[in-house]
N, C-alpha and C positions, 0 to 999 in steps of 0.2 A: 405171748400166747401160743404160739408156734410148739417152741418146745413140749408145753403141757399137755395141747392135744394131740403132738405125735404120743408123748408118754399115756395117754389114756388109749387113744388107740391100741397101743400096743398092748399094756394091761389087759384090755377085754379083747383083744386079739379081732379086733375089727377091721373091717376095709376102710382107709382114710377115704374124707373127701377130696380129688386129686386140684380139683378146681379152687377149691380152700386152701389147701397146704401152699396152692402156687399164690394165690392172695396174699397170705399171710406170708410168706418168703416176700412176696413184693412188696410190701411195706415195712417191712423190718429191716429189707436191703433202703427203701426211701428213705426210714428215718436214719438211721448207721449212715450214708452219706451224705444227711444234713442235718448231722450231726456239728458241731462248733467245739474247738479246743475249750472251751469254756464248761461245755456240756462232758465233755470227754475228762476234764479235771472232776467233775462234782463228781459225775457216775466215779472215779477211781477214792477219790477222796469216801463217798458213802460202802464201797466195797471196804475199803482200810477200817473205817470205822465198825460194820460188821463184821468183818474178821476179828478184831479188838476186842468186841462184847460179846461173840462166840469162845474166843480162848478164855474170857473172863468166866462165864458159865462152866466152860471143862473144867478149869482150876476150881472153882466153887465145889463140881461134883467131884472130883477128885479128892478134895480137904475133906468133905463131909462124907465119902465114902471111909477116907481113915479113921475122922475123931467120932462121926457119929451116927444116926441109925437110916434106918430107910426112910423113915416120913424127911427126914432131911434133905436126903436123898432125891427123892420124889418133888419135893418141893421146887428143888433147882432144875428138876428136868422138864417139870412144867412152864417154870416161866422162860426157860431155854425154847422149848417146845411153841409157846405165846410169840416170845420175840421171832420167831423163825417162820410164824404164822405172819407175822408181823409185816416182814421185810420180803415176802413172798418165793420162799423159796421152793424149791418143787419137790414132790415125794421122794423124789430119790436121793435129794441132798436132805431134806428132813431126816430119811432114814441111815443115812450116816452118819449124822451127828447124832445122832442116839446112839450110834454102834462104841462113841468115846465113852 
């Protein structure tokens, strides 16, 4: 959560809440160090896995950018775009992967 609302912050070029951002910093440092090797494999194992079905999606838009039209095109960048909605990732990495 941290992340997202420094990024909106900044977008609308607002004053954060100083007493929030230190919340939110204190509980993402709590959970980060009770944290368990156990949680620290899934969390990497689901990153691996989302890297996997992101390169899978570029390959897709890349093939159907060669053999064929835009609705094709479009079709992949939406459900890239879904899955990405999906796995929550934030404006700024949505908008890079649109940039491939």
């Amino acid at each position: 959560m941290g992340p997202f609302y420094k990024e909106v912050v900044e977008k609308l070029q607002a004053t954060a809440d100083v007493q929030l951002v230190a919340a939110i910093e204190y509980v993402a440092h709590r959970q980060q160090s009770s944290a368990t090797p156990a949680k620290h494999r899934a969390f990497a194992s689901c990153r691996a896995k989302n890297k996997q079905k992101l390169e899978e999606f570029d390959a897709k838009i890349t093939k159907n950018k060669e053999g064929f039209g835009d609705a094709e095109v479009f079709d992949v960048s939406c459900a890239k775009a879904e899955y990405l909605a999906q796995i929550g990732a934030t404006v700024s990495e949505a908008f890079c992967a649109s940039a491939t």
